[in-house]
Every structure is written in C-alpha cells, then in structure tokens.
MARDOZA-454764 format. One line per 8 residues: number of its first residue (from 1); their letters; for each residue x, y, z of N, C-alpha, C. Coordinates in steps of 0.2 Angstrom, whole numbers. Layout:
! residues N
NUM	a	X:Y:Z:X:Y:Z:X:Y:Z; ...
This chain:
! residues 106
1	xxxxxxxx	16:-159:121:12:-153:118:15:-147:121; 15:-141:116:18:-135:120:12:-131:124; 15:-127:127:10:-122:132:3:-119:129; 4:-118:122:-1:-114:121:-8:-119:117; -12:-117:118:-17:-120:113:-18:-119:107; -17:-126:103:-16:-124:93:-21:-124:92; -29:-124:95:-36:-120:93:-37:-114:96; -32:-112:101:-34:-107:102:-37:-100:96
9	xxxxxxxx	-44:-98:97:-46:-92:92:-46:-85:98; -43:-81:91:-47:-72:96:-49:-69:92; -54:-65:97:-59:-62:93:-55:-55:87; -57:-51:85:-55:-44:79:-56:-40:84; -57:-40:90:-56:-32:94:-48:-37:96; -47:-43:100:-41:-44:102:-35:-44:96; -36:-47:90:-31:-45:84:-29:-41:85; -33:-35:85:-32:-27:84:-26:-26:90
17	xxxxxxxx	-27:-27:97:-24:-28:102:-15:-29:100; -18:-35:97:-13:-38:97:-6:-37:93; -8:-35:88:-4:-33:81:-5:-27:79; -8:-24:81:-8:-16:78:-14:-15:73; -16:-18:70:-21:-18:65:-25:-10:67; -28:-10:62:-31:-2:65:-37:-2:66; -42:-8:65:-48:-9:66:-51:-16:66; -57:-19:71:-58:-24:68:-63:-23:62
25	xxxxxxxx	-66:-18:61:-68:-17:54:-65:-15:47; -58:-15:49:-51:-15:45:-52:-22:43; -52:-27:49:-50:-33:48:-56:-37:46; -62:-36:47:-68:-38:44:-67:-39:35; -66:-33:34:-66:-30:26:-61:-37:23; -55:-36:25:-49:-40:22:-51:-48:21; -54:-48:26:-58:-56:28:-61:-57:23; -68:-54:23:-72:-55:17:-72:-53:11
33	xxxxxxxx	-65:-50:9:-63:-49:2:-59:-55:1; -56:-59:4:-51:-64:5:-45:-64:4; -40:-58:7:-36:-55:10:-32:-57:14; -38:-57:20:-35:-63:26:-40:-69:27; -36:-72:31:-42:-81:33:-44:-77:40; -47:-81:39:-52:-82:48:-57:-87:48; -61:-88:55:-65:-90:55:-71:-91:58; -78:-92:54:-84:-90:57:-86:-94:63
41	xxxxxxxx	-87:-90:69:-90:-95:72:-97:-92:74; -102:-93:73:-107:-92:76:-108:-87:68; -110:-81:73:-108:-76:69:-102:-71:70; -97:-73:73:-92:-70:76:-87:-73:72; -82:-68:68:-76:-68:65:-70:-69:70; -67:-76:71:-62:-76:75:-54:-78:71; -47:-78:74:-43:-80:71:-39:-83:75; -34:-87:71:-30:-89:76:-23:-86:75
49	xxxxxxxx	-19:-89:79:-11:-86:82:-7:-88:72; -8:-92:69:-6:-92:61:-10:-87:58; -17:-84:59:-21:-78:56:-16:-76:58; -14:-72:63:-12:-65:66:-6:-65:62; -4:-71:62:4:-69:57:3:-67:51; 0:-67:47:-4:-65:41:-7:-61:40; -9:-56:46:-10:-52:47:-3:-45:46; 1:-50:50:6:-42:50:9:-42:44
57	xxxxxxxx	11:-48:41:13:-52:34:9:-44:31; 2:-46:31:-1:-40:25:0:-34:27; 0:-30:32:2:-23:35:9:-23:33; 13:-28:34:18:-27:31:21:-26:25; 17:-29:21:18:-30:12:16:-23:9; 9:-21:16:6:-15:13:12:-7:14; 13:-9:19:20:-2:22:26:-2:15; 26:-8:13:33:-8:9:31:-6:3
65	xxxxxxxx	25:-6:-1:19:-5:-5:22:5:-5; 21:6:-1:19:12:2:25:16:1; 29:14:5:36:14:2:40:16:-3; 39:9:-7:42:8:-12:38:15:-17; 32:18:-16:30:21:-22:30:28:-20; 34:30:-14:37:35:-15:42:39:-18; 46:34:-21:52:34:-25:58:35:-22; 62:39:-24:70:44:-24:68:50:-21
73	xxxxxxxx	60:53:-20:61:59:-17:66:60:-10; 69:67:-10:69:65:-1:66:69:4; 68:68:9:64:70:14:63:78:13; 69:82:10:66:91:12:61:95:5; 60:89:1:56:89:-6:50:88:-3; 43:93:-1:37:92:-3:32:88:-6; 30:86:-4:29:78:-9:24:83:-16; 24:79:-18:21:83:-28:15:78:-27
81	xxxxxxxx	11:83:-32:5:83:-33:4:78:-40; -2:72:-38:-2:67:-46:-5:71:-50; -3:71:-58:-3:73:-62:-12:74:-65; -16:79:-64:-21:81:-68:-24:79:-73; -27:76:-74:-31:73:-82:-32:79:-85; -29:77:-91:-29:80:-97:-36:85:-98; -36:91:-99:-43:96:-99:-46:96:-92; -42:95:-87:-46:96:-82:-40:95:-76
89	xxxxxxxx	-39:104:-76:-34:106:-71:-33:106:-64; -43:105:-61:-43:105:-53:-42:99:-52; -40:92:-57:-41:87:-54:-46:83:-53; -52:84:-57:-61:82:-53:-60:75:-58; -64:69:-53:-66:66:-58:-70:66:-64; -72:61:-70:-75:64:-73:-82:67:-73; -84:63:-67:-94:63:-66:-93:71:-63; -89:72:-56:-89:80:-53:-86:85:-57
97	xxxxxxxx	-80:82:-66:-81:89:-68:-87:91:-71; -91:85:-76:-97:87:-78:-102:89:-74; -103:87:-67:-108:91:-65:-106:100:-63; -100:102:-60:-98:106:-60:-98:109:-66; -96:107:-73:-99:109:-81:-106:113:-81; -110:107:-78:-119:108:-78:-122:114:-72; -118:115:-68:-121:120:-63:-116:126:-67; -112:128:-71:-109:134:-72:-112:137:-76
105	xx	-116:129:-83:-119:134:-88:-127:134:-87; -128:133:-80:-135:134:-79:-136:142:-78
C-alpha cells in the first residue's frame, strides 16, 4: 500500500490551499451545480486527492475558455467594447433601459 491514504478527505478552506481555487464558496457553488464531486460529510463538504484533480482540470478548462475568446487581438490593442443592442446605445439591459425610459418621461 503506498504512503498516502486513498480515503484521505480535505476540507474547501484546504482545496483552496491547495490548488489555488479562489474560494471555498467558489468551490461550494461548483459542487452543488455539479461541476465538481465531493463529498457530504455530516454537514461538511469534503474532497479527495481525485477531487482536487478535477478541480484544477475545471480552472483549467475555464483559463483556456478565457483564452480562447480573446481571439487575435494583441497585446498593444485595448481590449473593445461588446457590441450594444440594437436602440440601445449605453448598453442597459432590457429591464434598466426601461426603467431608465420610465424615470426620464416622468
């Protein structure tokens, strides 16, 4: 049997620790979307040493996500601004342009 223990669990402050995650309430979210595994103990969300891999697996699928949807711009190019819906030049969604609508014609 090797050195480490294969029930070993950690708690979501130690993932965080461990991997870089950015929060155990990062990693709570992902958990109970079904994103990542884990598992309940008590009332405590733990993981194991296959969680944690799965973890950087997803930070890392998310960075190249990230990545990838900056395009060809390069780096001395400002990044640009997404494109405004039609009749609605500041960008508001629809619900804040209308209310914004409703307070100008009051």
């Amino acid at each position: 049997m090797s050195g480490t223990n294969e029930f070993e669990t950690f708690s979501l402050e130690q993932v965080c620790e461990m991997t870089g995650a950015p929060s155990p309430d990062w990693l709570y979210r992902r958990i109970t979307a079904g994103d990542l595994s884990a598992v309940l103990a008590g009332r405590k969300w733990r993981m194991t040493r296959s969680d944690m891999c799965r973890v950087v697996d997803h930070m890392r699928a998310a960075a190249e996500r990230q990545l990838a949807g900056r395009g060809t711009a390069s780096a001395d190019e400002p990044p640009s601004k997404p494109p405004a819906a039609p009749g609605n030049p500041a960008g508001l969604s629809k619900r804040s342009a209308a209310r914004l609508a409703r307070n100008h014609a009051a």
